[in-house]
Every structure is written in structure tokens, then in C-alpha cells.
N, C-alpha and C positions, 0 to 999 in steps of 0.2 A: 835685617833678614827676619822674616816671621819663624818665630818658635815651631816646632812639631806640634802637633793637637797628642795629647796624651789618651792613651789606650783606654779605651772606656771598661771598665771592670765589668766581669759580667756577672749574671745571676748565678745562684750555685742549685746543682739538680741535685736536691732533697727531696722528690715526692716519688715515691716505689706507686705501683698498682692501686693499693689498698690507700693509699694517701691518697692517689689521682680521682679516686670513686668515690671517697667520702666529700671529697669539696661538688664534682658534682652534684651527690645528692643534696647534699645540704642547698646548692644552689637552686637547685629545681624542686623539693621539697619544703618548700616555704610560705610566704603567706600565698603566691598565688592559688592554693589550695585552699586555702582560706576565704580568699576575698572575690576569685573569678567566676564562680558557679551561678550569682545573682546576676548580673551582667549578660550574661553569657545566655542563661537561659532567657531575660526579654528580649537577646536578640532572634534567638533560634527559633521561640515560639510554640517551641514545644517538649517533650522527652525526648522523643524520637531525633529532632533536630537539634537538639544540643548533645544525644550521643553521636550524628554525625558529624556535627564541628569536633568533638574532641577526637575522633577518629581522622577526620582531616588537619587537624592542630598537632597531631601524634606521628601521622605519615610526612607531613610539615615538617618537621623538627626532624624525623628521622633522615632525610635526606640533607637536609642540613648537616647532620651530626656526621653523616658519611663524609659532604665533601672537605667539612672541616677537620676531621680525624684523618682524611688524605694529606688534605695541606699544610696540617700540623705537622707530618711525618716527613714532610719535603722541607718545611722552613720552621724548623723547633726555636723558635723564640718568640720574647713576650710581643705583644700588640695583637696578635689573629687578623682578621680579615684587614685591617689595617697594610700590614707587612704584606698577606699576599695580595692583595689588589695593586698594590705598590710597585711589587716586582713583576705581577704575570699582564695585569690592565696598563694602569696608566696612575702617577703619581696622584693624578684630580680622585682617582675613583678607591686608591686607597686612602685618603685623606678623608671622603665624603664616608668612609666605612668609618675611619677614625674617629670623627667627629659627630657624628650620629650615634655610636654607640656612648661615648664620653658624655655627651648633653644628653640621650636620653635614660642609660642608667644611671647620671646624678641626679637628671629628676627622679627616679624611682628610689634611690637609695633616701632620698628627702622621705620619698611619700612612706616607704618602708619604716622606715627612722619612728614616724607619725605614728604608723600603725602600731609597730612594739607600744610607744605609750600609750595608745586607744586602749590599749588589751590591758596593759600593765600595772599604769598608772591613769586612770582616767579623768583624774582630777589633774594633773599636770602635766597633757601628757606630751608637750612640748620640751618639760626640762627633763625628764626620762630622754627624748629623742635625743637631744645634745649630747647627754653624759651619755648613752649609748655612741654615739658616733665617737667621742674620743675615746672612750672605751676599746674600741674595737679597731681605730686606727693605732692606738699604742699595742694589741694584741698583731697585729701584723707589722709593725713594726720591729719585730721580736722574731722574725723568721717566719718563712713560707711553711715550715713543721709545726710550727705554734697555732699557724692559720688551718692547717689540716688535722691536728686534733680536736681544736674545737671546733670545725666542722661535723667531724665524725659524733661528735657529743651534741651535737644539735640534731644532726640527722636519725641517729637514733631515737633521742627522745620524742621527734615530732613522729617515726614511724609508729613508738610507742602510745601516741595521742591518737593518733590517725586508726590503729587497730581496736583501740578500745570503742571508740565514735562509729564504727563501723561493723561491728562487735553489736552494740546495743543494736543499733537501729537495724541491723537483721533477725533481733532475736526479738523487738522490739512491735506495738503495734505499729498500723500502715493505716494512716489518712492522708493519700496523694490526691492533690488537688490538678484537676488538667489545665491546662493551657493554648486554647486556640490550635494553629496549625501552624507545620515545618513552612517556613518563606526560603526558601534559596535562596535569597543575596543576606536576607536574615544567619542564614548558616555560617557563611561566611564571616559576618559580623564575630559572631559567635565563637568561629574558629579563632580569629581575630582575639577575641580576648584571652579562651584559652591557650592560646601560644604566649600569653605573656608567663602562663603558670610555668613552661616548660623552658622559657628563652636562659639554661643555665648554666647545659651543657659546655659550651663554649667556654667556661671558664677556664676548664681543664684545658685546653685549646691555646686558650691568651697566657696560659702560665708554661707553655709547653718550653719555653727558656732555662724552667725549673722541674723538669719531669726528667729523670734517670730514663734512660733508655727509649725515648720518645717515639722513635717510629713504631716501637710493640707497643707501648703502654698505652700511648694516648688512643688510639684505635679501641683498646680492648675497653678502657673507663668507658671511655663516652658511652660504648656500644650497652655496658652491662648497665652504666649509671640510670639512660634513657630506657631501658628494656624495665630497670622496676621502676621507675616512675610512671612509664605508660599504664605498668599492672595498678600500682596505688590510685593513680586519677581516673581508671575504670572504675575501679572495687568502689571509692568513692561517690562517683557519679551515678552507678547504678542505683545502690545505698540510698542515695537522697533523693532522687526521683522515684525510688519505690516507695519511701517511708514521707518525703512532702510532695511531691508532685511538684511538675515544671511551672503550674501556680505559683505554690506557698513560695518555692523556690526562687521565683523571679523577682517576689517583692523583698525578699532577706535580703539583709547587708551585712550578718554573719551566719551564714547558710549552715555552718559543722556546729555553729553555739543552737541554731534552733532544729538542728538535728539530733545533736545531745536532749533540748526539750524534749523533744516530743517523744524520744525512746529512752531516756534515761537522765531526768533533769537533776541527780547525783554529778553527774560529768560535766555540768558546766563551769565550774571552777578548771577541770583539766585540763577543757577546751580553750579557755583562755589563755591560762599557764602555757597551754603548748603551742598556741596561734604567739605568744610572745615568744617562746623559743624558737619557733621558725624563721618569724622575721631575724629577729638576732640572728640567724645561720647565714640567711641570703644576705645580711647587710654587712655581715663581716666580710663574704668574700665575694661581695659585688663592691666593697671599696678595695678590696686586691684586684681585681679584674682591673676596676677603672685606673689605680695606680700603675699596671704594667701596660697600656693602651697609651697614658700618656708619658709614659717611659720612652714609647718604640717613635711615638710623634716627636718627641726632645730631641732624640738622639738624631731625628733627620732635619731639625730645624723647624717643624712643622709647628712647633709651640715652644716657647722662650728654653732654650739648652740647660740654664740652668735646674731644669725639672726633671733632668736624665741625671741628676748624681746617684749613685749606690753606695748605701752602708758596707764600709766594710768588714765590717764586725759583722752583721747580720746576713749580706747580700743580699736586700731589700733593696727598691727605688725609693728612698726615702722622701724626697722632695716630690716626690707627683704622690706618694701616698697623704704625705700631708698637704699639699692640695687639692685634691679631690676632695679629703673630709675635710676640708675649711669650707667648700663651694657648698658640699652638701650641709654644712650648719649654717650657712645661711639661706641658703634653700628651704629648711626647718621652719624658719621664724616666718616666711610667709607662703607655704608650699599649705596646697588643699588636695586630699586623696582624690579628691572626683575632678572625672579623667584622664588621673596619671595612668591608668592602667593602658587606654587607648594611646595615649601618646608613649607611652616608653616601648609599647608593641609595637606603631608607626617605624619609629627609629631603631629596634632591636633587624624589624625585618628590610629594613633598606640595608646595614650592617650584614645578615644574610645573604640578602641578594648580591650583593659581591662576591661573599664568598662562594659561593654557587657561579658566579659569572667567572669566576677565579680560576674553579674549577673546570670549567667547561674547555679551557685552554689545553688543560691537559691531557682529554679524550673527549672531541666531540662527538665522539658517537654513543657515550657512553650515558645514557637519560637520565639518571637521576638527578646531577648536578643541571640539566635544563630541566626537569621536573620541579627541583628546590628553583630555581630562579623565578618559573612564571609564578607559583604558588608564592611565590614571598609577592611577587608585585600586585596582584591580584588581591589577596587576602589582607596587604597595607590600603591597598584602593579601598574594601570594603567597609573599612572604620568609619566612626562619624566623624562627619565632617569637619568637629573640631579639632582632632586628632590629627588628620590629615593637614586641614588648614597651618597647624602650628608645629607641625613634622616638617613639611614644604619651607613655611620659616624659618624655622633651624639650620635646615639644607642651605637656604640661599644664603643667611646671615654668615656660613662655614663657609661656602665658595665665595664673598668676598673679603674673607681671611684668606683662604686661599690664592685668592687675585692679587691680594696686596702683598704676602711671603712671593712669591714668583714676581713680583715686578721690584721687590727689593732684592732678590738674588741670595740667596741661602747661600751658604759658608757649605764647605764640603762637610759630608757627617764626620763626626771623629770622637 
């Protein structure tokens, strides 16, 4: 006679309000403020069109954040568009949310990893990446509280980088250099990369397992998280388009360090200091994000069971956390920044578009969540083509995992 399947422990809800908002920020105030504005502006073409992609990248992400702060409050546990694509779609389209998010934030956590040692350590900045990554898997390791203070302490410091940068070069001279003209599929492009600055919200979202009170809380972080980052990556943007122009801007490949130049070359020691703190913020709790995604996949079979164990000392997924940071340390040793920004936005916004598709189930009359859907398809369409090319890959190489778990027949979850 087969055994019972024993009761899977669950996560423990230790994040109040002010816990839920600080991993937010920290998620979304990170290097993508650092590193997407170059990008971004040769795709737009111009000032003018690179502040309509972040305006479009901004309304983007907010309808997002609605319909996943609804579906957090309907199904408060870890995984996000995962779980609900799962329950409200079809088992294929939460898996394909699962697996797109897991492969494209471990390539970004690689390329994050990267960047702290670009900034940090430039001479090695490979063995910085590593010891960052176990760093930070043994700092979440320690509890989801552990992970939300030092979020909180990353995010403030990078607001404190960010004010100072923003600071000078208002008070600072202006030699903006122009940039040709706004392209409209160029816009897109553009949107396209800056949604990868904002894709962070949702952490709060995939931890909502571990949020105290989750149908108030999660609703209120996402809404306040995204509301000052929208104000930060305006302040920002306007800032650097006034002071380098959508030129100077398109040829940087650290946009806030030649910002610092040119209005207060005092600050670029602080710009770095705090482009390394930020990445640190996002790479701490973009390997908790990926640890509770492949927690929600374990527990359904969707990836080998033993990845669903939890501490129970901590209430951590311990085993999908140290999986995650193994993929991404090796990821490290041959991971290149260019393109991950396109590709992990590919895959964050297919991850979207489910949840958006998720939500349409629950009020179709209700636009926003078809507003977030065409905009995710649309706006993944617009990337370069490498982007897309190796997003498309991913997807099919997932659905014949997926082919092959359905034609071996999954064990009931338990």
C-alpha cells in the first residue's frame, strides 16, 4: 500500500507593508537605472522618444502591477503568474509563465552578478560575481526578514546615489547633444528595454506566500513601490537628457557615471559605489523571486520535487534557492552583459502576458488586464531580433519539458 505523501510545510508570512515595499524598491531600483538609458535612447532616437517609451514602459508595468496585485490577493502563494496561469488558463501556459521567468531572471541575475563586479571590482570582476552570489544566497537562506532588511538598505542607499546624481546635474552645466528623430517601432524598442528597469514589482507578488495579510498588503506595496520608481526613472531621465542629450546618451554605457562627469566629476566614485549597491539589491531578491517560482514548479511536479523542500528552522525553499544560485554561478563564468537586458525583458514580458491573460478571466470587461496583455505582446515583439530569436528558444526548449512531464504522468502534488 503506498505511503500518504506528507504535508508540505509552508512558507511563514513575515513581511508587513513596509517589508513588502522595501523588496520592491530594491527590486526595481537597481542596475536597470543604471545600465538601460544607453540602449534605450539608440533605440528611440531621440529625447522626446525615449521619454515616450518610458511613459509607455511605466503605463506597461502599471497595468501589470494591477493585475498581478489582484491575483496575488486571490492566490497568496509563492510562484505568481506561474500558480495563476495554472489554475485560471491551462497547466501549458502556467508552466510557459514558470519557465520563462526562471531562465530569463537567471540569465539576468548572471548578468547582474557581472555588473556588481564591472563597478566593484574591475579587475576581477568575475570572482566578486561568485562571492556575491553565495553571499546572498546564504543572506536569504536566513529568512525572508533577512532578505527585506537588506533590501531596505540597498534601496535607500541607491535613492541616496540617485538624489545626489540628479542633484548635480540640475544644478550642473547643460551640453545636451540631439539625436536624430522619434522612429515609432524605434519607441517600442525602447520601451522594451526600459521595462526591463521596472520588471521588479512582481517580486512582492511571487513572495505573496510570505506577506502578512496579503490581499491588503500586496495591492498597497506594489501600487506605492511602482508609484516612486515611475517618479525616480522620470527625475532621472529628464536630468540626463537635459544635461547629455539623447546623443551623448545613446553612445554611454554608464549613462549616471558620465552624468556625474559632466556635472560633478567629485561623484563618480559614488556612482559606482552605488550602481554596485543596487545591483546587490536586485540580485539578492531576484534570487528569492527565482527560488519561490521554482518552489511552486516542485511542488506540482513541474521540476524534480526534490526542489520543493523548506527549512524549517527558517521557512525558506532551501533547495530551489540553492539551485537557482548554482545555475546562476555558472551562468557567471560564461554569461556576456550584451543582450541580456533584451532577453530577460523578452521572457519577463511573456511571464506578464499571462498574468494579464490570467486576469482577464476574472472580468472581461474590465481593460486594463487586456490593455497589459496586447502591450506585453507587442512590446516583446519589438526587441531585436536576437532577443526574440532566443526568447522563442527558450519557450520551445520549456514546452518540450513540458511535453515530456505530461507524457510521463506526474504523481499527484503533495
Amino acid at each position: 500500500m503506498p505511503t500518504a505523501p506528507r504535508a508540505r510545510p509552508p512558507l511563514r508570512r513575515r513581511l508587513g507593508l513596509p517589508s513588502a515595499i522595501a523588496i520592491g524598491l530594491a527590486s526595481m531600483l537597481g542596475a536597470g537605472v543604471f545600465v538601460v538609458w544607453g540602449p534605450a535612447a539608440r533605440a528611440a532616437g531621440s529625447g522626446p522618444g525615449l521619454l515616450a517609451a518610458l511613459a509607455i514602459a511605466a503605463f506597461l508595468a502599471y497595468c501589470n502591477a494591477r493585475s498581478s496585485a489582484r491575483l496575488a490577493a486571490l492566490y497568496p502563494q509563492a510562484g505568481g503568474a506561474y500558480v495563476y496561469g495554472t489554475r485560471l488558463l491551462h497547466p501549458a501556459a502556467g508552466f510557459a509563465a514558470g519557465w520563462a521567468f526562471t531562465v530569463g531572471k537567471t540569465a539576468s541575475g548572471a548578468a547582474m552578478a557581472l555588473t556588481l563586479g564591472a563597478y566593484l571590482l574591475p579587475s576581477h570582476p568575475k570572482a566578486l560575481a561568485a562571492a556575491a552570489v553565495v553571499a546572498f544566497c546564504a543572506v536569504n537562506l536566513l529568512g525572508v526578514k533577512r532578505t527585506a532588511v537588506a533590501s531596505a538598505v540597498f534601496a535607500a542607499l541607491t535613492l541616496l546615489v540617485l538624489g545626489a546624481v540628479v542633484t548635480a546635474g540640475l544644478t550642473g552645466p547643460v551640453a545636451a547633444q540631439p539625436l536624430g528623430h522619434t522612429h515609432p517601432w524605434g519607441t517600442l524598442t525602447a520601451a522594451g528595454f526600459i521595462f526591463f528597469a521596472f520588471a521588479g514589482y512582481a517580486r512582492i507578488a511571487t513572495l505573496g506566500e510570505e506577506v502578512a495579510r496579503p490581499a491588503w498588503t500586496v495591492p498597497r506595496a506594489i501600487a506605492i513601490a511602482l508609484g516612486a520608481t515611475v517618479a525616480v526613472y522620470a527625475l532621472v531621465a529628464v536630468t540626463a537628457l537635459s544635461v547629455l542629450g539623447a546623443g551623448t546618451l545613446a553612445e554611454s554605457t554608464a549613462p549616471l557615471a558620465d552624468l556625474a562627469g559632466a556635472s560633478a566629476p567629485a561623484l563618480l566614485p559614488l556612482v559606482s559605489i552605488g550602481a554596485g549597491v543596487a545591483v546587490a539589491g536586485v540580485l539578492l531578491t531576484l534570487l528569492a523571486g527565482i527560488g519561490r517560482t521554482v518552489l511552486a514548479m516542485a511542488r506540482d511536479g513541474r521540476l524534480p520535487r526534490p526542489l520543493a523542500a523548506v527549512s524549517g528552522r527558517f521557512g525558506v525553499p532551501w533547495a530551489a534557492e540553492v539551485a537557482a544560485s548554482a545555475l546562476v554561478l555558472l551562468l557567471v563564468s560564461a554569461f556576456d552583459l550584451t543582450g541580456a537586458i533584451g532577453f530577460s525583458s523578452f521572457c519577463v514580458l511573456v511571464y506578464y502576458a499571462v498574468a494579464n491573460a490570467s486576469a482577464v478571466t476574472l472580468d472581461r470587461r474590465a481593460p486594463l488586464p487586456w490593455i497589459g496583455l496586447g502591450g506585453c505582446l507587442l512590446v516583446a515583439a519589438s526587441l531585436p531580433p536576437a532577443s526574440v530569436l532566443g526568447g522563442l528558444a527558450v519557450l520551445a526548449a520549456g514546452g518540450a519539458w513540458f511535453a515530456f512531464t505530461e507524457r510521463r504522468g506526474r504523481p499527484a502534488a503533495g
